[in-house]
KOLMARFI-116650 format. One line per 3 residues: number of its first residue (from 0); their letters; for each residue x, y, z of N, C-alpha, C. Coordinates in Angstrom, 2 decimals, decimal comma. Layout:
BEGIN
NUM	A	X/Y/Z/X/Y/Z/X/Y/Z; ...
REM end
This chain:
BEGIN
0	XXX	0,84/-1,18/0,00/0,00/0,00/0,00/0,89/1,25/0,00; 0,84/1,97/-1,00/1,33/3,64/-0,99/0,71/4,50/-0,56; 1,52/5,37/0,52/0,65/6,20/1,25/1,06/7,73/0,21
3	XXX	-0,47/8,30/0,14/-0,81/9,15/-0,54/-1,37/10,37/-0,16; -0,80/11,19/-0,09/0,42/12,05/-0,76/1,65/11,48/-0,33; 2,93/11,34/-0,62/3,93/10,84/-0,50/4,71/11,90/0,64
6	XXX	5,59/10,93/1,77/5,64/11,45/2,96/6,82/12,44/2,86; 7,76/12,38/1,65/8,54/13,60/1,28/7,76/14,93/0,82; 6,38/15,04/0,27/5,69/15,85/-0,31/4,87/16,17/1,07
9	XXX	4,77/15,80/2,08/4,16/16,05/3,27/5,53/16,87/4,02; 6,39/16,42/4,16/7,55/16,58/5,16/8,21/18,14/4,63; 7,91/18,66/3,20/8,18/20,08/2,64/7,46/20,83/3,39
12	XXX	6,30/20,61/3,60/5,54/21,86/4,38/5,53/21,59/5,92; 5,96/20,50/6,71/6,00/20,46/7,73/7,74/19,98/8,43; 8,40/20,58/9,17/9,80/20,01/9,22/9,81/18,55/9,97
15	XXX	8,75/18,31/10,82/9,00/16,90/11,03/8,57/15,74/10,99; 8,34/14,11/11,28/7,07/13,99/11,44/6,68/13,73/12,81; 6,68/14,02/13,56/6,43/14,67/15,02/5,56/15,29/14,87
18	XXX	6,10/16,00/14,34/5,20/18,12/14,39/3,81/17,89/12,86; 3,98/16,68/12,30/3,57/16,22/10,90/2,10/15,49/11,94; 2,41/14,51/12,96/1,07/14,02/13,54/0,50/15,02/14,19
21	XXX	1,03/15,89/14,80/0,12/17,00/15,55/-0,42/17,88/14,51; -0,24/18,41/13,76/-0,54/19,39/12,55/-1,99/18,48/12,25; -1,55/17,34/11,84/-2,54/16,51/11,30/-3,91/16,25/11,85
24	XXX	-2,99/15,62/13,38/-4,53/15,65/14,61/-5,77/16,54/14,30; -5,14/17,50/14,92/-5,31/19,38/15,19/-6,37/19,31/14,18; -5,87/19,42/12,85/-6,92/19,75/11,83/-8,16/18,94/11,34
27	XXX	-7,46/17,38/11,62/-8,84/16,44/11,53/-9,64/16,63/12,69; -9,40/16,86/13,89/-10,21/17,42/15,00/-11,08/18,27/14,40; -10,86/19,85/14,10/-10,92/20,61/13,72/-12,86/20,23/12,50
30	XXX	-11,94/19,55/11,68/-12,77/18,87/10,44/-13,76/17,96/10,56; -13,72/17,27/11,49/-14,74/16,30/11,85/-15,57/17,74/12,83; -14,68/18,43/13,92/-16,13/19,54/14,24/-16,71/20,04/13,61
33	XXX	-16,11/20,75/12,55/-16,89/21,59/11,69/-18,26/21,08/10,89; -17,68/19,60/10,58/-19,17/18,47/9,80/-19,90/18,51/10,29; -19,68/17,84/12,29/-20,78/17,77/12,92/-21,49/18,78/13,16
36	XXX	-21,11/20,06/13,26/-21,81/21,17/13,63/-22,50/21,35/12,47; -21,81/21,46/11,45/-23,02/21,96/9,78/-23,75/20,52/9,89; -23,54/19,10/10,06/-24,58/18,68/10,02/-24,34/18,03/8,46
39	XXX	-23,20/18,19/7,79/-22,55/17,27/6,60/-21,68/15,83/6,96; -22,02/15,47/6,17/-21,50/13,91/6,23/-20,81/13,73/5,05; -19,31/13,72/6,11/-18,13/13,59/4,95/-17,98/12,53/4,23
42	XXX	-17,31/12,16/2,59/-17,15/11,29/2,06/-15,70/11,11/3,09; -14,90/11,43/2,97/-13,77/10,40/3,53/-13,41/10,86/4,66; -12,49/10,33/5,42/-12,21/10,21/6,86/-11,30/11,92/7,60
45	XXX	-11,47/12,59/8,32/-10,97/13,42/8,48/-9,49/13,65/8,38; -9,16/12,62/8,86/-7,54/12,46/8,59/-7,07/12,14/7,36; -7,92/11,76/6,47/-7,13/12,07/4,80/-7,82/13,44/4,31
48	XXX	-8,86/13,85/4,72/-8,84/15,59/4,66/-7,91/16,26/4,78; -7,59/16,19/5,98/-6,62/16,76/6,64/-4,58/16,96/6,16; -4,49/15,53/5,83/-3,13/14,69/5,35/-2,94/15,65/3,84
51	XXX	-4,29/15,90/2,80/-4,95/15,89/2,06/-4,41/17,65/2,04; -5,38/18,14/2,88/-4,69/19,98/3,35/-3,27/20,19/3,66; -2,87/19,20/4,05/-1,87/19,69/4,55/-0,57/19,94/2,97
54	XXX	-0,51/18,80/2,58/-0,10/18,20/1,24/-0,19/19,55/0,27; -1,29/20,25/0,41/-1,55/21,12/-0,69/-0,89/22,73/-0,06; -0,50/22,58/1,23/-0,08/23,84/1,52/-1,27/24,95/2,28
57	XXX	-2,13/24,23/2,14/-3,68/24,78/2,93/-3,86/24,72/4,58; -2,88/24,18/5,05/-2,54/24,29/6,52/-0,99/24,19/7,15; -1,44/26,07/7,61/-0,38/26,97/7,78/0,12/25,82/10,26
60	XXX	1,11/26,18/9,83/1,59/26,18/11,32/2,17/27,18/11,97; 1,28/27,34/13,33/1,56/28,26/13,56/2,94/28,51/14,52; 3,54/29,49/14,66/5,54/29,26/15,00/5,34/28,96/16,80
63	XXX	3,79/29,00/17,63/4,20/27,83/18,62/4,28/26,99/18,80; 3,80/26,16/16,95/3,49/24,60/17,04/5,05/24,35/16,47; 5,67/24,92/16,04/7,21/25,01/15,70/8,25/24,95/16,71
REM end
């Protein structure tokens, strides 16, 4: 199984993967609240949302999570 986005194309926008699971958490947290509150029912799992944002440069860190 290939994990997708590829963990060098993850590791550019984040310096570690340490700081790569918390970023990640954080925002699938984040993403699964936001569903339940609107009351949408996501096609896929928050954490490939998330893996997904991150990959594209769409989730910034902020320099205390640094």
């Amino acid at each position: 199984m290939m994990l997708e986005p590829p963990m060098n194309q993850l590791l550019k926008q984040v310096p570690s993967r340490y700081l790569l699971v918390n970023v990640v958490a954080q925002r699938a947290r984040q993403v699964a609240t936001e569903a339940e509150d609107a009351g949408i029912s996501l096609e896929d799992k928050p954490v490939t949302i998330a893996i997904r944002e991150v990959a594209d440069g769409k989730v910034s860190m902020d320099r205390e999570e640094a």
